[in-house]
Structure formats: C-alpha cells, structure tokens
C-alpha positions, -999 to +999 in steps of 0.1 A: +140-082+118+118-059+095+085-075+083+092-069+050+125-071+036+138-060-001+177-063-011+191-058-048+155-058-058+158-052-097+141-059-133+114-052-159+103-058-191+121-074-220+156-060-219+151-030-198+153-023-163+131-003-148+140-007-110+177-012-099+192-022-073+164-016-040+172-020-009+139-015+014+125-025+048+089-018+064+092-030+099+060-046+119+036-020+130+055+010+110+041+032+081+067+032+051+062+057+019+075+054-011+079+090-032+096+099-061+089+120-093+062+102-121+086+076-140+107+071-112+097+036-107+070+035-081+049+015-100+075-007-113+085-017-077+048-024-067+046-046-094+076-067-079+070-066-046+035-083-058+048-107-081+037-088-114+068-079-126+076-100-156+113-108-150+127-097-111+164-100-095+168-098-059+149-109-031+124-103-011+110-117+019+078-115+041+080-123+081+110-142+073+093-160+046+116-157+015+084-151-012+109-138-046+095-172-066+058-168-050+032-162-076+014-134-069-019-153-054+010-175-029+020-140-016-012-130-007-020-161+012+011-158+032-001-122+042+006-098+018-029-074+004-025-049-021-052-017-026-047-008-061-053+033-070-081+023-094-108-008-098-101-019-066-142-026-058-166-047-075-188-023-081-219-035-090-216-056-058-232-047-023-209-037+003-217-067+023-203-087-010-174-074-015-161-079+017-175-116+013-161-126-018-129-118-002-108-156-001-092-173+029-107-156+051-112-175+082-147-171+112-162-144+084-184-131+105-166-124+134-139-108+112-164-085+092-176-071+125-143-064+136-127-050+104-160-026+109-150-011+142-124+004+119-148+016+092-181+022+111-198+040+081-200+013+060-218-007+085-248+017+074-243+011+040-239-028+038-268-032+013-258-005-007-241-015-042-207+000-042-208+016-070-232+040-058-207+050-030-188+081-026-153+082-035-141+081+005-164+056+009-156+035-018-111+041-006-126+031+030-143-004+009-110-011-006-090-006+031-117-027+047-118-058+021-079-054+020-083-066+055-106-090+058-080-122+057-060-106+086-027-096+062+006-086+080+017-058+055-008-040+031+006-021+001-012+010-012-013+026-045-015+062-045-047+058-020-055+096-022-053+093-062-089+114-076-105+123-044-118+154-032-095+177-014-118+176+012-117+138+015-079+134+012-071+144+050-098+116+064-081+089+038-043+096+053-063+095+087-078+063+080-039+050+069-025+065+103-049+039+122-039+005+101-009-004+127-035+002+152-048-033+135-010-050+139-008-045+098+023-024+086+016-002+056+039+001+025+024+036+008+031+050-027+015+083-027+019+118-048+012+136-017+045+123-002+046+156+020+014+145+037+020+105+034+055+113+053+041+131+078+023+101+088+049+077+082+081+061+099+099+055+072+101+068+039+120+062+004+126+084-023+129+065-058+145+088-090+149+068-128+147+035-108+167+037-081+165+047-044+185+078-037+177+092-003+156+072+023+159+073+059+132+085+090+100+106+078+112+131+101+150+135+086+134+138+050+109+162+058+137+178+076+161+183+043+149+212+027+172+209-001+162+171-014+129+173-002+129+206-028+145+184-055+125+152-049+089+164-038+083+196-049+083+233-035+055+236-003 
C-alpha cells in the first residue's frame, strides 16, 4: 500500500477546474516528482493535497488514513509537512526558534539534535537570526523545521526555486537523504531533469491533468516526451 494515495483527485476555484482527474501514489521511503510546464497545475495540486484548495473531488489518503475532509492543520498532525518555495522561515527569528516554534513536536530536544545530524551546519548557526542566512542555509532551515514533528511524507515546492547555481546540486543532495530519515518526499520542481534523477517516481502534469507518469528512469528514458514535457537538455 503506497503512503500517500490520490484517485480522481480534481477541483478549483469557483466554476473552474484547474486539476482533473489525478491519480498519484508516493510509496514509504520513495522520492516522487511532480513536472509539468508553468500552468500545468502543479500548484493547484499542492494546494489539494494540503487542504487549500477551495472546492476538491476525489480522495486522498495518508498511511491509510483517508484525510480528503481534513483541514489543513488535521493533515499536518496526522503526518503530512509541507516546505513552501517562498516564506517558509521566520526570519527575524534565530535558528534555534524556528525549529522551536515548530507544534506537536514531542522530547524537543532529543529531536532537535537528531534532525541536526542531518543538517550539521546549522548547529553553528543556532543563534544566528535567519534572516541573515544564506539562501542554502535558509532551504536547509525550512527541511530541518519541516522535520521536527517526525512527518511521514514531506511535500516540496519548487525547493531549488532562486538559489545559486552553485547551491542547487547540494539542495537536490540534501532531498536525496530525506528517506534516509523514513520520510517519503513528494517534489514539485522546474528542474524536473535533475529532481528525476533523484527520484523513484515521477509525474508529468499538462492543463490539469497527468499525462505520462511512471519510473524516474522510464521518463528520463523517453526522449520524445521528455522533449515535449521538460524541455531540450
């Protein structure tokens, strides 16, 4: 049984659909990315996965847990974190704080130190206010206090969105060690050449519905729609 499970997954807002129709599956431990042209529906689909999405058909479920009626602060609690592409620190906040503040997070101690093994350099900037970090350090904040209440599946908004080339090869690296944590990651990203090549799964979304999906390997592997779908090399 896949961790996350999505069928008929549809909606939007007022009269119009935006998404239509979605079948999707991120099983335990597996990196799943979601790719598609700008307006294909990315966005929209994030938005009902999290419980944002103003009116929603379908279903979805979480470890078994069917969460389609959950408000959006019911999903998170039953283990479902989110990393938005922007605003996702408090950045006049220390580093230390923002990975307090975080709710329903159980021994916080014992789980700050551990979520630090992952992300050792911000154990040297603790005191420092976030807003003065870099923008790798501030991506590695947002992994870290997405974290902190131990979620099962964490779902991540274009995380390579503004930085540096430089930096964008460490931030898929960082991604690649999440199931490392027992957390499955659901990935929107622009980069979908590079987010597939560290992925299981992938999806490929076009005016609001999924039209080719299948292993990370097979897609890379078809010139044609990968040509169509993400763009020349």
């Amino acid at each position: 049984m896949s961790l996350l499970s999505i069928r008929g997954l549809g909606g939007g807002y007022g009269e119009v659909d935006i998404i239509r129709d979605i079948d999707l599956d991120v099983p335990a431990g597996e990196i799943v990315t979601i790719a598609g042209t700008n307006g294909a529906g990315k966005s929209t689909l994030v938005k009902a996965l999290l419980g944002l999405l103003p009116r929603v058909r379908g279903s979805v479920s979480l470890d078994g847990l069917d969460i389609t009626s959950l408000a959006a602060e019911d999903r998170f609690y039953a283990g479902l974190a989110y990393v938005p592409q922007v605003a996702n620190v408090f950045t006049s906040l220390s580093v230390r704080e923002n990975l307090q503040v975080v709710r329903g997070v159980k021994n916080l101690s014992d789980r700050m130190d551990s979520v630090l093994e992952t992300f050792p350099a911000l154990r040297e900037r603790l005191s420092q206010r976030a807003g003065n970090l870099s923008g790798g350090e501030r991506q590695q904040l947002a992994f870290a206090r997405a974290l902190m209440p131990s979620p099962r599946l964490v779902v991540l908004d274009e995380p390579t969105a503004a930085l540096a080339p430089a930096l964008v090869a460490r931030v898929f690296d960082l991604v690649a060690k999440l199931p490392e944590r027992d957390v499955a990651v659901l990935m929107v990203e622009q980069r979908a050449r590079q987010a597939l090549q560290i992925s299981q799964q992938g999806y490929i979304l076009d005016q609001g519905r999924c039209v080719l999906s299948g292993s990370a390997v097979d897609l890379l592997g078809d010139e044609r729609m990968t040509r169509l779908y993400l763009g020349a090399h």
